[in-house]
C-alpha positions in Angstrom: 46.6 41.9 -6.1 44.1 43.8 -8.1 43.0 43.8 -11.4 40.6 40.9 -13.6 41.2 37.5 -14.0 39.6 35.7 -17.4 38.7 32.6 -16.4 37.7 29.3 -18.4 35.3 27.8 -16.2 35.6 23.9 -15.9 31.9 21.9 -16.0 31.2 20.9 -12.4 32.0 24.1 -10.8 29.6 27.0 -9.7 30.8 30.8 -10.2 31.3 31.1 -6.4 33.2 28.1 -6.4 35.7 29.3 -8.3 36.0 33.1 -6.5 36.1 30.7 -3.4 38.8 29.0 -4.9 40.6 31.6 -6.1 40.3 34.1 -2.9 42.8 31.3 -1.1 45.0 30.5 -3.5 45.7 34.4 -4.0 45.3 35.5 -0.6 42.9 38.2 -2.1 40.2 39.7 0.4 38.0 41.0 -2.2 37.0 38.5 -4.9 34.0 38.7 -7.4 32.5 37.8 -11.0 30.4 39.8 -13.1 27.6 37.1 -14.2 26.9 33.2 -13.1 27.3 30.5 -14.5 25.6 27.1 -13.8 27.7 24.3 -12.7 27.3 22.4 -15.9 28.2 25.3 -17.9 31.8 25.9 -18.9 33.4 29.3 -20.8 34.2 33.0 -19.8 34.0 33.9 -16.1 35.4 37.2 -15.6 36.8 37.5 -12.0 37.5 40.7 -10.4 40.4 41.0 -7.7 41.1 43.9 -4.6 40.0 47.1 -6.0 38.6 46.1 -9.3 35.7 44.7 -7.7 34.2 48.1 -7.4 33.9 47.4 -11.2 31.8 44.5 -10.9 28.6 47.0 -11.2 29.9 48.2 -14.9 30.1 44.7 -16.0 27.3 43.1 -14.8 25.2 45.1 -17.7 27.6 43.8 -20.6 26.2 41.7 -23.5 26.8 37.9 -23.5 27.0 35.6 -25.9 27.0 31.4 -25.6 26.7 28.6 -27.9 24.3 26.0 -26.5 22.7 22.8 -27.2 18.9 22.1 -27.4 18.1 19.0 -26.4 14.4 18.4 -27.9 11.8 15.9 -26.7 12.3 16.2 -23.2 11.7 18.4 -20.1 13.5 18.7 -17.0 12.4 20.5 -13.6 15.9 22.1 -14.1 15.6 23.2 -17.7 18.5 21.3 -18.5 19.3 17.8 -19.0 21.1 17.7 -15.4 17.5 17.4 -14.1 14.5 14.8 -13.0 12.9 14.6 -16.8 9.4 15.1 -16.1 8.4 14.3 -19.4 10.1 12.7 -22.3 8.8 11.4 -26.1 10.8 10.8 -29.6 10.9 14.0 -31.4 12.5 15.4 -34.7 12.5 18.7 -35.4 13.1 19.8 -38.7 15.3 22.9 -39.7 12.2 24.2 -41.1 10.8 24.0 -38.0 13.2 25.3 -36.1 13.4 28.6 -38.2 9.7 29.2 -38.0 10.2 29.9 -34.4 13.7 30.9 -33.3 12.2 34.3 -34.6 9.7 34.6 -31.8 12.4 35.0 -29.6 14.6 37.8 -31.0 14.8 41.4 -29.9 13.3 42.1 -26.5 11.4 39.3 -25.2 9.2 38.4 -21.4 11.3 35.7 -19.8 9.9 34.0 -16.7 12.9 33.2 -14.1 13.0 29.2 -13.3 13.0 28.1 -10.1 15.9 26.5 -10.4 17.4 29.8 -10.2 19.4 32.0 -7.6 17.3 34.9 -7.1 15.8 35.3 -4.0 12.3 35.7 -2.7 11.6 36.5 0.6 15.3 36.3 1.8 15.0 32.9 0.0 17.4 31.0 -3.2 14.4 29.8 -5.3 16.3 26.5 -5.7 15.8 25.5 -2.3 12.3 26.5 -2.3 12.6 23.9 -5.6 14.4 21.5 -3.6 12.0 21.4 -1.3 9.1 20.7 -4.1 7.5 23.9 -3.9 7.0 26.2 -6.8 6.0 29.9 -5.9 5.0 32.7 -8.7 7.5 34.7 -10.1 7.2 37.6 -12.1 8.3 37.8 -16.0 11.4 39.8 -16.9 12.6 42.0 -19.8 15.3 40.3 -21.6 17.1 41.3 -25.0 17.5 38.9 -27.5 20.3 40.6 -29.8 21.0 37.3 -32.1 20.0 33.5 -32.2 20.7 31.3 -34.4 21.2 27.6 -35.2 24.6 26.8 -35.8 24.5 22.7 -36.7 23.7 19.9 -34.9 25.5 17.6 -32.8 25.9 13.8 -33.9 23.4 12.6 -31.3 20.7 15.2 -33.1 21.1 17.9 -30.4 20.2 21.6 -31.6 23.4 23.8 -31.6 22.3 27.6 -31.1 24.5 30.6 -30.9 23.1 33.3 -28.9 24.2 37.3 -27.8 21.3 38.6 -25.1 21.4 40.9 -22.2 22.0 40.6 -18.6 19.7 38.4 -16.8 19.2 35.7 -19.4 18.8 32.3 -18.4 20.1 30.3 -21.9 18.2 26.7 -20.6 14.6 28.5 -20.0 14.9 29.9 -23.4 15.6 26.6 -24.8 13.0 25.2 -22.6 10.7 27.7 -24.2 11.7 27.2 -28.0 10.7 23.7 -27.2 7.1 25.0 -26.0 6.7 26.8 -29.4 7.9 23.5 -31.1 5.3 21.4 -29.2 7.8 19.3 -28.6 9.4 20.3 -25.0 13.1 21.1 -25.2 15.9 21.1 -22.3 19.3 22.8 -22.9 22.0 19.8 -22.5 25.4 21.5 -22.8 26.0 25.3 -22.6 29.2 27.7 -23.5 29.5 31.4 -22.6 32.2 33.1 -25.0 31.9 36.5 -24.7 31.1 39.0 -21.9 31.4 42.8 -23.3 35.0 43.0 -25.0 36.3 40.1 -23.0 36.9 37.0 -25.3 37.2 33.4 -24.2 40.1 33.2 -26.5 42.1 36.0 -24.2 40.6 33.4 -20.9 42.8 31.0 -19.1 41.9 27.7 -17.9 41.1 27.2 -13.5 43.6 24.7 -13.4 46.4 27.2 -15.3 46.1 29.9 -12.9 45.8 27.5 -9.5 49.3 26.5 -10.7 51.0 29.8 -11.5 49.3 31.1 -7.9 51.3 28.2 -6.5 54.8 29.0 -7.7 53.9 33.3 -7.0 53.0 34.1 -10.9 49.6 34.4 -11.4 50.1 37.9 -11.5 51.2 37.9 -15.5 47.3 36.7 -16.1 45.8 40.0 -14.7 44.2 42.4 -16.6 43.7 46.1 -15.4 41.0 47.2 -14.0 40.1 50.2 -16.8 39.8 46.9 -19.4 36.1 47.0 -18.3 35.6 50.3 -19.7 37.2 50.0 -23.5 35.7 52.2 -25.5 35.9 54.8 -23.5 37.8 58.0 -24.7 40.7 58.6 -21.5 41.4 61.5 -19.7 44.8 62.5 -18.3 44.9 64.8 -14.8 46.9 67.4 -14.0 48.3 67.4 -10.5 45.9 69.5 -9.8 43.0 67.9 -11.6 43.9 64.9 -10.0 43.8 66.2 -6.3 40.5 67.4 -7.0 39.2 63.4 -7.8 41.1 61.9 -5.0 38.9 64.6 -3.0 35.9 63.7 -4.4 35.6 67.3 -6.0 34.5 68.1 -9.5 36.4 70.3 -11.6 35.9 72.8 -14.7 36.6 70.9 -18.1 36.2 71.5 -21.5 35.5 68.1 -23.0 32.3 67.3 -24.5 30.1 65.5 -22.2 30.0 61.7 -21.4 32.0 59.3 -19.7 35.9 58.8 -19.3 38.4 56.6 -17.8 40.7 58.9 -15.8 44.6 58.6 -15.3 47.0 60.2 -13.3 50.2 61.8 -15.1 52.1 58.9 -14.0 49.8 56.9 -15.9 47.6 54.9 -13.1 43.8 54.7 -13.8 42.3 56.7 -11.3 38.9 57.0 -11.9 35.6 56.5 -14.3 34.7 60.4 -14.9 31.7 61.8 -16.2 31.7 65.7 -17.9 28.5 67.5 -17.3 27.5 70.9 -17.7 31.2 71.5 -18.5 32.6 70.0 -15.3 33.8 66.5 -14.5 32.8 64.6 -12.1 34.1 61.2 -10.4 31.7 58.5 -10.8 33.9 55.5 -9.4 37.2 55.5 -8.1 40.0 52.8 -8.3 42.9 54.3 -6.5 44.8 53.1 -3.3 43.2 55.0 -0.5 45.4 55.4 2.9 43.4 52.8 4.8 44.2 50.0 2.1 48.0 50.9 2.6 47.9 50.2 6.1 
């Protein structure tokens, strides 16, 4: 089985999880996702299956875009209400408020990485450096903010934001630090992601749905192709020739204008993501069945 599952990931579950899950109920080797999401978080995790994990690289750099909820008055060692509050007071936080800051944090922006995070330092996950109470510096990274804005509020006075940032954007420490600018302290307290480059969480289907079609042998009719990561893209189709020369890892004369390409065979399989330069094209990743997968 090969190709990309959209998944609607259920509250409770973390992003390995869910490959975990899915990797037995499949019987699929090769299972991975192009960007985490915390275990309170549901929405759009796009899994990739056999061959289309080679993919995972091209998606990792889409855009994302959630709609959260700001919790302020309160901050957690996690950034989000799942955490110990370390500090907590009444707080309202006027619209007007709200708008004098939110612009601080558009466009690209210095994020510093909570610790309550999975990237490593020294071989270790800084949450279980966290777990263990210890806090160790960490470096600020460049983030894009593309859009943020308030959207509403929730009944209980929660601050509903929509947001579209770049890879490696943590959603609560942004909250956490719109609640600094407010004076206030903030914590994120629910968190959606609905869009990960072209995939939409309408086109996503729910764990649960696709645990019970893999049961019953039909989980197939949910998979996408592999190419669907690289919409957009202007396609190529191979001669015979052509296409011997890809399979070969050999580049070959072409007359298209330069940039990338999805590449397909004359009988219509996606071979390749192609790049034309200097008037030749060249194979930047290839998705076809090699003879040691056959066997």
């Amino acid at each position: 089985m090969n190709g990309i599952l959209l998944i609607d990931k259920p509250a409770g579950w973390t992003s390995m999880d869910v490959c975990a899950k899915l990797r037995g109920a499949l019987h699929v080797r090769r299972v991975g996702h192009s960007g985490t999401l915390d275990p309170m978080a549901t929405g759009l995790l796009v899994v990739f299956l056999g061959r289309a994990t080679r993919a995972v690289q091209f998606a990792e750099n889409h855009r994302k875009t959630y709609e959260a909820l700001l919790r302020p008055g309160i901050v957690t060692d996690t950034q989000d209400t799942s955490g110990t509050v370390l500090r907590s007071a009444p707080a309202l936080v006027t619209d007007a408020a709200l708008q004098a800051v939110l612009p601080r944090f558009r466009g690209e922006i210095a994020q510093l990485p909570p610790m309550y995070s999975a990237l490593k330092l020294n071989g270790q996950r800084l949450y279980s450096l966290a777990r263990k109470g210890r806090e160790v510096e960490r470096l600020p990274r460049r983030i894009t903010i593309y859009a943020l804005e308030q959207t509403g509020r929730a009944e209980n006075g929660d601050i509903a934001l929509h947001v579209e940032c770049s890879k490696g954007t943590y959603i609560r420490t942004l909250c956490h630090d719109i609640g600094a600018a407010l004076g206030c302290g903030a914590a994120m307290s629910a968190l959606r992601r609905t869009r990960c480059g072209e995939f939409d969480i309408a086109d996503s289907h729910p764990l649960d749905e696709v645990l019970a079609a893999a049961a019953v042998g039909t989980a197939e009719r949910f998979l996408l192709p592999v190419e669907a990561v690289f919409t957009g893209l202007p396609d190529a189709v191979l001669t015979a020739a052509q296409e011997k020369a890809v399979r070969c890892g050999r580049a070959y004369t072409c007359p298209l204008p330069e940039g990338q390409y999805r590449l397909f065979g004359e009988d219509g399989a996606f071979l390749a993501l192609g790049e034309v330069r200097g008037g030749r094209m060249c194979g930047l990743k290839s998705f076809f069945e090699v003879e040691t997968e056959k066997q």
